[in-house]
C-alpha atoms as one frame of an Amber mdcrd trajectory, in Angstrom:
protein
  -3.460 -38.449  53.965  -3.971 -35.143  56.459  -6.279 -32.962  54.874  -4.937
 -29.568  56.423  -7.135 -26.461  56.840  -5.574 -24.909  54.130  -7.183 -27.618
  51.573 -10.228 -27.753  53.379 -10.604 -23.941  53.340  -9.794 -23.949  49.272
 -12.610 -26.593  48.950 -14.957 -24.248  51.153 -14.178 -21.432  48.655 -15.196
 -23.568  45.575 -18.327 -24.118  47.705 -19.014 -20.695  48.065 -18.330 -20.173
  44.393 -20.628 -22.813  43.583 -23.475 -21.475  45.550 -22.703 -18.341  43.844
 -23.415 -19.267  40.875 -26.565 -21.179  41.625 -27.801 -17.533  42.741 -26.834
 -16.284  39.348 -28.500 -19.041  37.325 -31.348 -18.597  39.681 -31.329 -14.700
  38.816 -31.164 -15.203  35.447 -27.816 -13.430  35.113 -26.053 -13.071  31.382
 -24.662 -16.372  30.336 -21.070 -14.592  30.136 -20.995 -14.082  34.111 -21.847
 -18.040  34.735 -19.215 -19.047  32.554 -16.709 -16.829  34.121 -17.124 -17.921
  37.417 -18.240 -21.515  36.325 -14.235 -21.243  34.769 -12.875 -19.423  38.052
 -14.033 -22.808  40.161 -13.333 -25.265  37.674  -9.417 -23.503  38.057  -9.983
 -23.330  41.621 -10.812 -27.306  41.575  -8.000 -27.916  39.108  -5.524 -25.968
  41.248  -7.073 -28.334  44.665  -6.644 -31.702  43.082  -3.162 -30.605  42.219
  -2.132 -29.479  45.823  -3.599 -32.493  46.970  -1.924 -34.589  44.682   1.338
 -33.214  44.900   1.384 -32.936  49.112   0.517 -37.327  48.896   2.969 -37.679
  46.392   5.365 -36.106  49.113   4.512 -38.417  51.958   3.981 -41.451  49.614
   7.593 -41.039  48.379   8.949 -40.532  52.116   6.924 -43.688  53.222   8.243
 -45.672  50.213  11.655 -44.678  50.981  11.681 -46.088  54.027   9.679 -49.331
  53.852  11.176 -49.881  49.960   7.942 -51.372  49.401   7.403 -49.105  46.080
   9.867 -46.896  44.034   9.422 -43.165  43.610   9.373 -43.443  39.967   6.002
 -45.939  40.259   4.887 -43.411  42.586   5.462 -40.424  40.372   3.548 -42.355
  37.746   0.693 -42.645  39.870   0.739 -39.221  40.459   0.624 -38.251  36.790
  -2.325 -40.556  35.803  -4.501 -39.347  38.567  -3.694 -35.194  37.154  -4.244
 -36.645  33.883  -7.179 -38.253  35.033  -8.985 -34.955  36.711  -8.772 -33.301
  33.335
């Protein structure tokens, strides 16, 4: 699959939020302001896996199609376990 700059700049956010809150931890900020942004990533992460999911499922289909060496609806169903998986 072709990791685009749009996926790898999502995953650089999440980075950045991650350092971020290291700094808070490290500051000894209120337990309420890790969570939140602890939350905000784990979203942000949730929201990557599903891009990235959804854009393979797109040239996995279109590659199946023409070879007929697996059927969408196996491929669909691959799909689903791995979401099901991340959470």
């Amino acid at each position: 699959m072709d990791y685009n700059d749009q996926i790898k700049n999502r995953v650089k956010r999440i980075e950045g939020q991650l350092r971020g809150i290291l700094r808070l931890m490290e500051e000894d900020k209120d337990c309420k302001d890790v969570i939140t942004q602890l939350s905000a990533a784990r979203t942000a992460i949730d929201r990557t896996i599903g891009v990235i999911v959804s854009s393979n499922l797109v040239e996995c289909v279109k590659k199946a199609e023409e070879t007929h060496e697996r059927s969408a609806e196996e491929l669909i169903k691959e799909a689903v376990d791995l979401l099901v998986k991340s959470r």
